[in-house]
C-alpha positions as CSV (number, residue, x, y, z in Angstrom):
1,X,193.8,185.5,159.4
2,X,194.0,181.8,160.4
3,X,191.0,179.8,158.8
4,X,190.7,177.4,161.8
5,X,190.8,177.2,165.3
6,X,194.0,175.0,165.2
7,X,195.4,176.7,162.6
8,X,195.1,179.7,165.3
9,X,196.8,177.5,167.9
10,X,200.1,176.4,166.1
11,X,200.6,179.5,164.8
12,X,200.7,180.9,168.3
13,X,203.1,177.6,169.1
14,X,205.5,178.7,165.7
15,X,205.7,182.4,166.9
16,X,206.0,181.9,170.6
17,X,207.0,178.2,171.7
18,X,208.9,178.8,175.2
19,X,206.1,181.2,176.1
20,X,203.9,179.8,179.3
21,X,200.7,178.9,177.4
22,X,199.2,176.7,180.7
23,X,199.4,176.5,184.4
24,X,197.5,174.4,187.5
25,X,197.9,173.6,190.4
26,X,198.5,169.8,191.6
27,X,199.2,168.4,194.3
28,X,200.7,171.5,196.2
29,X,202.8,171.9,193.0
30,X,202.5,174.4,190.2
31,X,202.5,172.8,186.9
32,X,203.4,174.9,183.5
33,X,203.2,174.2,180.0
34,X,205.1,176.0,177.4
35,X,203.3,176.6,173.8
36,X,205.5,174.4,172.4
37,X,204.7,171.4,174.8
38,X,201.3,172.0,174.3
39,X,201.6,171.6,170.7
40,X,203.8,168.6,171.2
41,X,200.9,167.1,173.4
42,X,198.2,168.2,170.6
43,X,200.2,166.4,167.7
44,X,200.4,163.2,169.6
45,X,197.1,163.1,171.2
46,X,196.1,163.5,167.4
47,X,197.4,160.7,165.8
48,X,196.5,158.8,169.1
49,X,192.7,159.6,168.5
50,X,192.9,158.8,164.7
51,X,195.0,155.5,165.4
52,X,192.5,154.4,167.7
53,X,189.5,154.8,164.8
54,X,188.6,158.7,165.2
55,X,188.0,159.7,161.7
56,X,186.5,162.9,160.3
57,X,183.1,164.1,161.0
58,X,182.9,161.8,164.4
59,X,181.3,162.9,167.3
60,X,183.4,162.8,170.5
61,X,182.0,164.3,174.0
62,X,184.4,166.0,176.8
63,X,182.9,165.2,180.3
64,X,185.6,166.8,182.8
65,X,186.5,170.1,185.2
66,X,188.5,173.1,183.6
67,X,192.3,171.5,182.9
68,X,194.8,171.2,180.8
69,X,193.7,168.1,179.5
70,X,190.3,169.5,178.3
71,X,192.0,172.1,176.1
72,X,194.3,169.9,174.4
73,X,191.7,166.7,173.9
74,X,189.3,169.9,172.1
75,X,192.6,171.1,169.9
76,X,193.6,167.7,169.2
77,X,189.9,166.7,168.0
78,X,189.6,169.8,166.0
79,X,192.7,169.4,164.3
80,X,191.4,166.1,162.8
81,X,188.1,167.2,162.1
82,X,186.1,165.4,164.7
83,X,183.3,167.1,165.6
84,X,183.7,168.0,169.7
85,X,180.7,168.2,172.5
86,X,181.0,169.6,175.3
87,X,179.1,168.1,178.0
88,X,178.5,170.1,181.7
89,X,180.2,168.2,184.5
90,X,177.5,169.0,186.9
91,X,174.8,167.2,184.7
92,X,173.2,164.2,185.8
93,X,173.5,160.8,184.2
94,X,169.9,160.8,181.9
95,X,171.1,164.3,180.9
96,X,174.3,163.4,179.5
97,X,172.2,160.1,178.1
98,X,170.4,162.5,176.2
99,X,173.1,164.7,174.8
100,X,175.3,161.6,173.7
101,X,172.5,159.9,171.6
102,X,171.1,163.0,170.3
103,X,174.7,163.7,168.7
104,X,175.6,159.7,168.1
105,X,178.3,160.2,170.2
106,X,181.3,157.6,168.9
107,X,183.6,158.1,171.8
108,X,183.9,160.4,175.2
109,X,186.8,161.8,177.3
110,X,185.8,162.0,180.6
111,X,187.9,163.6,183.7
112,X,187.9,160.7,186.9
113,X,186.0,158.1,188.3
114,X,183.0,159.9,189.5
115,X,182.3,160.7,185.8
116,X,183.0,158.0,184.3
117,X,180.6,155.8,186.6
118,X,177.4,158.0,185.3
119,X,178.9,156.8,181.8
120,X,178.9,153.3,183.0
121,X,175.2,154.0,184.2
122,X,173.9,154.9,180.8
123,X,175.8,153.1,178.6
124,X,173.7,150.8,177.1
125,X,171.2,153.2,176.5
126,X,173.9,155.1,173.9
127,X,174.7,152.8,171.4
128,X,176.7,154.8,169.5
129,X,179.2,155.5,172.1
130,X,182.1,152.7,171.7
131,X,185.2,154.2,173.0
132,X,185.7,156.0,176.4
133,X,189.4,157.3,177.5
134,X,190.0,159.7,181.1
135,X,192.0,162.4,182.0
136,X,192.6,160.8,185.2
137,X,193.3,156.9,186.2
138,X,190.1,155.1,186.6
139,X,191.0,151.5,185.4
140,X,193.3,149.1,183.5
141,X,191.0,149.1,180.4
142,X,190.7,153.0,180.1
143,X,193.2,154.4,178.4
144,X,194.1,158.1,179.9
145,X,195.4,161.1,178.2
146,X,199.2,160.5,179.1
147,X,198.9,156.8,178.0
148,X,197.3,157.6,174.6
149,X,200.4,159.7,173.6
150,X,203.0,157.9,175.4
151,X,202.8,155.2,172.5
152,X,203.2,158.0,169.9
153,X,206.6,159.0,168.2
154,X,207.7,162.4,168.2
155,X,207.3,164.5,164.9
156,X,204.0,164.0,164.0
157,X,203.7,167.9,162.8
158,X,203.5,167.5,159.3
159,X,201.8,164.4,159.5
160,X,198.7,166.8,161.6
161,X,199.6,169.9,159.8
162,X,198.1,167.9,156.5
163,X,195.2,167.5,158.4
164,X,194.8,171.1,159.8
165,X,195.2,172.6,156.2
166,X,192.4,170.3,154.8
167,X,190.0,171.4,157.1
168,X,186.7,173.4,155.6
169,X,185.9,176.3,157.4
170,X,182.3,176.3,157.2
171,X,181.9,172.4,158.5
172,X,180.6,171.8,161.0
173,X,183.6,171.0,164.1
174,X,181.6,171.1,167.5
175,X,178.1,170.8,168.5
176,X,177.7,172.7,171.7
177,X,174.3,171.5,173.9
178,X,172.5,175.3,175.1
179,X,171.1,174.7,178.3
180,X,167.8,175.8,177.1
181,X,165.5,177.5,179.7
182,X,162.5,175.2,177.9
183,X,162.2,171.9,176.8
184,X,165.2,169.6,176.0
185,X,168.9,171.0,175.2
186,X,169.5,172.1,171.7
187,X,172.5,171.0,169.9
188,X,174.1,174.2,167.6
189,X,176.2,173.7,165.0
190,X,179.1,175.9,164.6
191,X,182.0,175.9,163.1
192,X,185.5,177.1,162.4
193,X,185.0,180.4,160.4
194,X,183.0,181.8,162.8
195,X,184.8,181.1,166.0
196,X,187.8,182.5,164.3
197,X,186.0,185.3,163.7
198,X,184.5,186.0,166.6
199,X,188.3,185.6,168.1
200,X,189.9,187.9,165.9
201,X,187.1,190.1,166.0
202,X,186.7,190.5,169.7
203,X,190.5,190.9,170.4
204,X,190.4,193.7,168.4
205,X,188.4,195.1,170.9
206,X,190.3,194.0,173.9
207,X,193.9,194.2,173.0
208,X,195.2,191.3,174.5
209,X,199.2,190.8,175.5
210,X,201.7,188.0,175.9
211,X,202.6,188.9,179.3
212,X,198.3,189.1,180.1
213,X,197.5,185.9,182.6
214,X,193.9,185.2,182.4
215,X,192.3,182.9,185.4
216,X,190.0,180.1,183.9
217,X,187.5,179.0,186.5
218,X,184.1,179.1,184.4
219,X,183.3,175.7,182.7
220,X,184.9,175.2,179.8
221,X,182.2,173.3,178.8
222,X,180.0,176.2,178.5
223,X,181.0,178.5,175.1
224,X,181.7,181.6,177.0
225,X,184.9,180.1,179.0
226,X,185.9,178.2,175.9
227,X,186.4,180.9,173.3
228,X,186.6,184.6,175.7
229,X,188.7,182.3,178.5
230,X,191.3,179.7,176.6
231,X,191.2,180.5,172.4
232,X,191.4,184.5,172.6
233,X,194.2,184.1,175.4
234,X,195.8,181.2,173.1
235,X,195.1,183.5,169.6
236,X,197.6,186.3,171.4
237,X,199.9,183.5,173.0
238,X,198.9,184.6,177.0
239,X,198.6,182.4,179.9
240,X,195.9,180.5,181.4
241,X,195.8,180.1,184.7
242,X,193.4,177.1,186.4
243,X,191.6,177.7,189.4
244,X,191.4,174.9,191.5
245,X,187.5,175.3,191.7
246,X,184.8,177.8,192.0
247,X,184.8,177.5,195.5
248,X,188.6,179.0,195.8
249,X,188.3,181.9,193.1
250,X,189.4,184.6,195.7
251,X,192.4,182.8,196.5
252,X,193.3,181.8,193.3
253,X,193.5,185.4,192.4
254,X,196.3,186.6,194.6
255,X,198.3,183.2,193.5
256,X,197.9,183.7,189.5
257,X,197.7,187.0,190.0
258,X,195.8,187.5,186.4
259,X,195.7,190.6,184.1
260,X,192.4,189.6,182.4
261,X,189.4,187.1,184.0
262,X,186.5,185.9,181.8
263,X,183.5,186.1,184.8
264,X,179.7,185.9,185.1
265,X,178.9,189.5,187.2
266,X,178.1,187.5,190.2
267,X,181.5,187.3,191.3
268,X,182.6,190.5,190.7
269,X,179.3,191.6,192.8
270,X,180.5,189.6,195.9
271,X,184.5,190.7,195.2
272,X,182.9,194.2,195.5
273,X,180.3,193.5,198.5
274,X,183.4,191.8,200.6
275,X,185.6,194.6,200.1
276,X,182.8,197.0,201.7
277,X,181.6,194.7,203.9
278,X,185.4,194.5,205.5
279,X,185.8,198.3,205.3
280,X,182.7,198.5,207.5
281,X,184.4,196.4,210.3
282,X,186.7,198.6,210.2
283,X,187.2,201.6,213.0
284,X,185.7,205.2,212.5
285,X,188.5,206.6,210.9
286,X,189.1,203.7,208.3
287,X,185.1,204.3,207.7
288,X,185.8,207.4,207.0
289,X,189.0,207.0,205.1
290,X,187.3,204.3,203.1
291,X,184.4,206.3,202.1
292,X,186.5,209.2,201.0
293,X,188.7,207.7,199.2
294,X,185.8,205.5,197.2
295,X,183.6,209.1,196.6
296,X,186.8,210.4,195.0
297,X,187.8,207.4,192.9
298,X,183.9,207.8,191.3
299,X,184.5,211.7,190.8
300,X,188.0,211.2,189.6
301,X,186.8,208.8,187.0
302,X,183.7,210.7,186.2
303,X,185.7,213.9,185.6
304,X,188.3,211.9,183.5
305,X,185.9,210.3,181.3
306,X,184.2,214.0,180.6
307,X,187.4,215.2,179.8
308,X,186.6,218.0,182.5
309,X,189.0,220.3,184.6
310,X,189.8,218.5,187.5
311,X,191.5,220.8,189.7
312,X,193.3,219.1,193.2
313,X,191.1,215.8,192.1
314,X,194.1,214.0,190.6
315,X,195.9,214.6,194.1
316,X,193.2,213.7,195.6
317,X,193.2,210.4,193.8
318,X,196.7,209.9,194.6
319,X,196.3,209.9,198.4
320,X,193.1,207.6,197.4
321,X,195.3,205.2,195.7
322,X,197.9,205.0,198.4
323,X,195.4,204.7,201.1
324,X,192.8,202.3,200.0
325,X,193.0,201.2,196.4
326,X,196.4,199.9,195.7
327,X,195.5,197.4,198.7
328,X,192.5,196.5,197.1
329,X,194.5,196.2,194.3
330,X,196.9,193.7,195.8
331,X,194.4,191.5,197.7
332,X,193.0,190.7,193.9
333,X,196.7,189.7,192.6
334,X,197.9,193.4,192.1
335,X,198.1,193.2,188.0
336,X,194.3,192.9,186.6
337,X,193.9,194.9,183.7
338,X,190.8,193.8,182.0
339,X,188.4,192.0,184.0
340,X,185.8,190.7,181.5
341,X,181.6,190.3,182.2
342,X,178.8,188.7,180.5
343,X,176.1,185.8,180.7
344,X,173.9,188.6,182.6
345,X,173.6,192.4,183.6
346,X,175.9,194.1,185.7
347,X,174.9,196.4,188.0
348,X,175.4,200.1,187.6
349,X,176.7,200.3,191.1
350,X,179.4,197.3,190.7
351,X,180.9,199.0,187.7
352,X,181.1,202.0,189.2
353,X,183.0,200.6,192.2
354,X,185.6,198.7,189.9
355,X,186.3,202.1,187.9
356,X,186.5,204.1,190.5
357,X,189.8,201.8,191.6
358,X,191.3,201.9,187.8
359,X,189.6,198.8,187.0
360,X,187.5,199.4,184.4
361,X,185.4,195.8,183.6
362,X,184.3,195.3,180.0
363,X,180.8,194.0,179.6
364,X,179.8,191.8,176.7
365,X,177.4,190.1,175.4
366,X,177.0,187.0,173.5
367,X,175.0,183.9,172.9
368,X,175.8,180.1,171.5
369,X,173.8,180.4,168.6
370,X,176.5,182.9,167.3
371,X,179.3,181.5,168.1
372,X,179.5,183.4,171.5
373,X,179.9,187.0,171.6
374,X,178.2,189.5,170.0
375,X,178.9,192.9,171.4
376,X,181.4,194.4,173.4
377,X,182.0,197.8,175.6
378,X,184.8,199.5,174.0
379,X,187.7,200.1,176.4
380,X,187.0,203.1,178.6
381,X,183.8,204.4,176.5
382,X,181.7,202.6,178.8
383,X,177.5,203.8,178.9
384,X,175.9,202.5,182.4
385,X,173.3,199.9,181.1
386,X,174.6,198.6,177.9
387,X,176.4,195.9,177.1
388,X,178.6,197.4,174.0
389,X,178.5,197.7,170.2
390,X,178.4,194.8,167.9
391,X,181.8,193.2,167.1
392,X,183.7,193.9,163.6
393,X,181.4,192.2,160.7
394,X,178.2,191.9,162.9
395,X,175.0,193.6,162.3
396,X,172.5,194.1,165.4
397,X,168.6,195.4,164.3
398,X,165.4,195.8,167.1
399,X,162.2,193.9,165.4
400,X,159.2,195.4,165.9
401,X,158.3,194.0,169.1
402,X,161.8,194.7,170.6
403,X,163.5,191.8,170.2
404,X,167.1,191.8,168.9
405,X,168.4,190.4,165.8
406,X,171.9,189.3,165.0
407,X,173.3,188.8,161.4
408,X,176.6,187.9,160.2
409,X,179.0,185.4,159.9
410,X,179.2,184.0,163.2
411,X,175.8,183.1,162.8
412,X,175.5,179.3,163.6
413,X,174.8,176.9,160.6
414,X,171.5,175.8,162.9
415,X,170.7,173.6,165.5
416,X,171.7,169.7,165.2
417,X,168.7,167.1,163.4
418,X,165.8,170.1,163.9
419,X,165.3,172.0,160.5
420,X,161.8,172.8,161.8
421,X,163.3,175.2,165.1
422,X,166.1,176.4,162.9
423,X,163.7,178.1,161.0
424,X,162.1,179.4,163.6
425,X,165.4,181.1,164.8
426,X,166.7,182.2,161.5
427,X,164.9,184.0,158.9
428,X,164.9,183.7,155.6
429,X,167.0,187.0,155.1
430,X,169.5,185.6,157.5
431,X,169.0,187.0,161.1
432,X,169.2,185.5,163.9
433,X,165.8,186.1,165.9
434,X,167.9,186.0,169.9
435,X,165.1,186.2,171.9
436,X,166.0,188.7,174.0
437,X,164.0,192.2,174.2
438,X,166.3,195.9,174.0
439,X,167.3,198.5,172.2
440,X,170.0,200.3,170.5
441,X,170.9,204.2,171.4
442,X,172.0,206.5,168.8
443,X,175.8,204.9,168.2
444,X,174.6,201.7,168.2
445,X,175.1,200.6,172.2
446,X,172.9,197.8,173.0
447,X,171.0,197.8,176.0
448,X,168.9,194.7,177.2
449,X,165.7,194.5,179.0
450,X,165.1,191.0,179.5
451,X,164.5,187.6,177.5
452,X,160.9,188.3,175.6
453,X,159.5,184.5,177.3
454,X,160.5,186.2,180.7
455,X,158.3,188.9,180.4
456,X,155.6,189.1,183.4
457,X,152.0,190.1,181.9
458,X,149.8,191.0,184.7
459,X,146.2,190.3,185.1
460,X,146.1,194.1,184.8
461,X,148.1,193.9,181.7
462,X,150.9,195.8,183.0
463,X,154.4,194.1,181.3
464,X,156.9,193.3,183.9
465,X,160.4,192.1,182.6
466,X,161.9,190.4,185.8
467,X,165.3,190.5,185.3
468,X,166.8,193.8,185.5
469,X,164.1,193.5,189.4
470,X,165.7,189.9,190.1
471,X,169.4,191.7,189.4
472,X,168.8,194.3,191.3
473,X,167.7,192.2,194.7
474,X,170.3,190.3,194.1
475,X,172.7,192.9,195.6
476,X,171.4,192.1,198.8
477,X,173.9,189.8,200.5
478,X,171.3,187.8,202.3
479,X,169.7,186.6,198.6
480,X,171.3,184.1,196.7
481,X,169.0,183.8,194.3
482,X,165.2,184.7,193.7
483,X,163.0,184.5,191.1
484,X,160.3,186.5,190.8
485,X,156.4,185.6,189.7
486,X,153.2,187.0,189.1
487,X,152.0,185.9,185.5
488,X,148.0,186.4,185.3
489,X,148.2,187.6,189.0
490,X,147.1,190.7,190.7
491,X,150.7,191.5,191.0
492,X,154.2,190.3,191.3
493,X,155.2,188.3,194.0
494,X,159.0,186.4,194.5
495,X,160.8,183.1,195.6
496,X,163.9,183.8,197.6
497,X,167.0,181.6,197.9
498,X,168.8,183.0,201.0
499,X,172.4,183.5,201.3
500,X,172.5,180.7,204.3
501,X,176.3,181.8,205.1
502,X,175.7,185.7,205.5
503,X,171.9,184.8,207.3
504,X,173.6,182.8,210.1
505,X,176.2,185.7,210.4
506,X,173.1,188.0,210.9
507,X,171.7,185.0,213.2
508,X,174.5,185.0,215.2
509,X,174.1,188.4,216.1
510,X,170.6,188.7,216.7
511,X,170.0,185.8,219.4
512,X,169.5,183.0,216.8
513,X,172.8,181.3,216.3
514,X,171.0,177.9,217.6
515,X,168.6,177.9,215.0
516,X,168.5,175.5,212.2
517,X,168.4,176.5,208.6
518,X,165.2,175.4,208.0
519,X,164.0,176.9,211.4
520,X,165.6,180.4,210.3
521,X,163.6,180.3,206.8
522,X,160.2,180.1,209.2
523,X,161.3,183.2,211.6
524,X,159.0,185.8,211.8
525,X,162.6,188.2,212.4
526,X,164.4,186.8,209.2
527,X,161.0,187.4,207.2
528,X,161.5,191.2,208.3
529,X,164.6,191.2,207.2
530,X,164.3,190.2,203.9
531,X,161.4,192.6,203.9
532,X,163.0,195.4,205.1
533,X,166.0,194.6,202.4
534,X,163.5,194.3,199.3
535,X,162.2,197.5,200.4
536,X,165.4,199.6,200.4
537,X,166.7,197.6,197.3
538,X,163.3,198.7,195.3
539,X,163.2,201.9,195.7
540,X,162.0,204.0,192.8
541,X,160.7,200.9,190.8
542,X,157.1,201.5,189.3
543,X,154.4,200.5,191.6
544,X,153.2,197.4,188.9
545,X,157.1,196.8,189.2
546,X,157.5,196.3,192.9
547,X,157.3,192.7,194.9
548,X,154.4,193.1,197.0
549,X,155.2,189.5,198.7
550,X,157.6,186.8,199.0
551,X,158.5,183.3,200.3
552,X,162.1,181.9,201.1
553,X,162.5,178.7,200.2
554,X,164.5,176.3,202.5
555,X,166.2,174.7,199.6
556,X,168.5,175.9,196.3
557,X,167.4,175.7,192.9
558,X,168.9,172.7,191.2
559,X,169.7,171.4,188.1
560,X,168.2,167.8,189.0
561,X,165.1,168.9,189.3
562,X,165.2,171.1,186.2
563,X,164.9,174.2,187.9
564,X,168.4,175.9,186.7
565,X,170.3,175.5,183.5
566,X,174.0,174.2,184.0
567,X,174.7,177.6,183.3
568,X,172.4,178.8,186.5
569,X,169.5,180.6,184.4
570,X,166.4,180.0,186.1
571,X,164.1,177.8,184.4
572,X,160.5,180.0,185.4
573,X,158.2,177.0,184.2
574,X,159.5,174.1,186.2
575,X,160.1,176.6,189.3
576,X,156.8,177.8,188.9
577,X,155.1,174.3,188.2
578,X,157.3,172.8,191.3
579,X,156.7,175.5,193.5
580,X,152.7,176.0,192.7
581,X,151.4,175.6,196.4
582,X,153.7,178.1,198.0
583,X,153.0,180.6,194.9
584,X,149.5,180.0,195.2
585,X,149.8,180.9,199.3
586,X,151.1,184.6,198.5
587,X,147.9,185.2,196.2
588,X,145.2,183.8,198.7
């Protein structure tokens, strides 16, 4: 087993260095990278960074989209035992101030000219922060990535490969910012053993190929993207194929064609929604072809999974495959193999669909604080609900009051200059307190309920965790978002975030296509149709359980007003605080 994340990288480069390691899309052109002129790129970029005064133990930021450039700048860092942060491209300028003088930043990478002008907004408010460089051309006195390693020579492999090998394991290499649903980000330490580890660990799960092309469109700045989406690929020597943005996923997919994509559920949710949505434009008999062939795919699967006598099913499925699936199949790139979830619940339903078209998704689930994931769903031993059993060398234990512990060795070191909430994190026998309420069945699948500072407690002292509710309106297609309230209240009430593009569809058909956003918000017919779809949606909930009323707001949550993490988790304070008068309105 490799002992560091570099370490991991080169070997990969030793074993397979024509193989296509990185591809993206520029300028109408497809650009590819081979392993080995990635590791050419990483050993110049190297001595580049350490030539221009990056020593060991410095802290150096990455500001930038998903591209190749990100990648190598992290390898290249790690290998000389700079300490990397990754900072969100979407934050705002007095965020990022916040992040680069609570880590003493020393030197940042940052992707264009938009970026770099929030750095030139804040920068003498971070002291620390002396050298900048760009991925991209911004001016004369900013070095780029290409220029830093066009005045290196060639070779420099053993001259880095000293470097790798004296590299602790347990140091400290990257300080990674959570996005904290309270308060200010929280810097956590981690480090090489445990991300190789957790690597290692994971892919024994997964099984991962050469030949597997996984589609990177989650921010590499977050953890989850990082490790799942670009090392675990790299540890196994796949490709990595960029998206051009989150706005162009669906068309990405049918030009990488991918075997494996790292994904919140969300996405895999609408994939699913627009393939019924389009089925139900279709004529009677594609209805009804469409319908059949899905109720088979779920009893084929079922049946298969059971190990039960299946009878004509199997030629059933066939016909099922010929008729619907494999062009499902093909619309989404015609090769996915292992299409990965986490970051939040998937629905029951959405899982379901995928295996019931020989896609079986694998859920996970992980957090920063230990170095990213800590269970996974065995391939095709899936349990509706749960998100998998702890990874090799990871222990999982429910306290008392439900919330679940994690202990091992991909448990980080703590979190950056605060001893004092460290300890309130981590025990003193080790375990990681994760905040999150659930349970484990009897072979040790976890199931989640919700975060424990979520939790709803009514004034009638009924316990309402609003998640798995929120997730399960969310399948609406007119709800982007919604968040529900009702702490100390008579009952629970909820703040919707329409799905403006599907609501003028609806608009359009219902004598409303003049009306303005805002004005469809304050209909009295759009108001009945949200009703009407929380209704349907909540169906068997417990009475306590159910939204008894409900606003739309005109506007999305953002992260410039603190409402949303980077990562899109709903911060329930600040929307609650910002949005007191219309909350207050529902309870009058």
């Amino acid at each position: 087993m490799p002992s560091s994340v570099p370490e991991m990288f080169f070997e990969t480069v030793h074993t397979c260095p024509q193989k296509e390691a990185l591809r993206i899309q520029r300028d109408n052109s497809l650009l590819s990278f081979s392993y080995q002129e990635c590791g050419t790129k990483v050993e110049k970029l190297a001595k580049a960074l350490f030539d221009a005064g990056i020593k060991p133990g410095d802290r150096v930021a990455i500001l930038s989209d998903n591209m190749p450039e990100w990648s190598l700048s992290d390898l290249a860092l790690l290998s000389i035992q700079a300490i990397v942060v990754p900072v969100y491209q979407t934050l705002p300028s007095q965020q990022i101030s916040y992040i680069l003088n609570d880590a003493s930043c020393k030197a940042i990478f940052v992707q264009n000219t938009e970026q770099y002008e929030k750095i030139v907004e804040i920068h003498d408010a971070v002291p620390s922060l002396s050298l900048i460089f760009s991925f991209e051309r911004i001016n004369a006195s900013i070095l780029t990535f290409d220029e830093l390693i066009a005045g290196i020579l060639d070779d420099q492999g053993p001259w880095l490969s000293g470097r790798i090998a004296g590299i602790d394991p347990q140091k400290t290499c990257s300080i990674v910012y959570t996005s904290g649903t309270t308060g200010d980000p929280k810097g956590v330490e981690l480090n090489n053993a445990g991300f190789v580890h957790d690597i290692v660990e994971s892919e024994r799960v997964l099984t991962l190929y050469q030949d597997d092309v996984f589609l990177s469109f989650l921010p590499l700045s977050h953890l989850y993207e990082r490790l799942a989406g670009h090392w675990c690929p790299m540890y196994r020597g796949s490709t990595i194929h960029y998206a051009r943005s989150i706005k162009t996923v669906i068309e990405d997919i049918s030009i990488a064609a991918p075997t494996v994509m790292v994904s919140a559920p969300r996405l895999f949710e609408k994939v699913a929604s627009a393939v019924k949505d389009r089925a139900a434009l279709g004529n009677i008999p594609a209805r009804m072809i469409f319908s059949w062939a899905l109720s088979v795919g779920l009893r084929y699967h079922e049946k298969r999974v059971s190990g039960c006598t299946m009878l004509l099913l199997p030629l059933f499925y066939r016909i099922a495959w010929k008729l619907v699936f494999s062009k499902i199949k093909k619309k989404l790139g015609g090769r996915f193999r292992c299409p990965i979830a986490g970051g939040a619940p998937l629905s029951v339903e959405t899982l379901k669909f995928f295996e019931a078209i020989d896609m079986r998704i694998i859920e996970g689930y992980g957090m920063t604080e230990a170095h990213l994931i800590i269970t996974l769903t065995p391939p095709g031993k899936t349990r509706y609900g749960s998100c998998g059993k702890a990874i090799g060398g990871v222990s999982l234990k429910i306290a008392d009051d439900g919330e679940v512990l994690v202990k091992g060795p991909t448990v980080m070191k703590g979190y950056y200059n605060k001893p004092d909430l460290t300890s309130e994190i981590i025990d003193e026998e080790g375990w990681l307190h994760t905040g999150d309420i659930g349970y484990l069945d009897d072979d040790n699948y976890l199931y989640l309920v919700d975060r424990k500072k979520n939790i709803i407690v009514t004034s009638g002292g009924k316990n309402v965790a609003p998640a798995p509710i929120e997730h399960r309106l969310k399948k609406s297609k007119y709800i982007n978002d919604i968040c529900l309230v009702g702490s100390r209240r008579k009952f629970i009430s909820a703040l919707i975030i329409p799905e403006i593009s599907e609501l003028r569809r609806w608009a359009e058909l219902h004598g409303l296509a003049d009306a303005t956003d805002n004005e469809l918000c304050e209909n009295d017919s759009v108001y009945l149709l949200y009703q009407d779809e929380i209704n349907q949606l909540q169906d068997g909930l417990a009475r306590f359980e159910t939204v008894k009323k409900f606003q739309i707001v005109k506007e999305p949550l953002s992260i410039e007003k603190g409402e949303i993490t980077p990562s899109m988790k709903i911060k329930r304070t600040v929307v609650e605080k910002n949005y007191k008068d219309l909350i207050d309105r529902m309870y009058e």
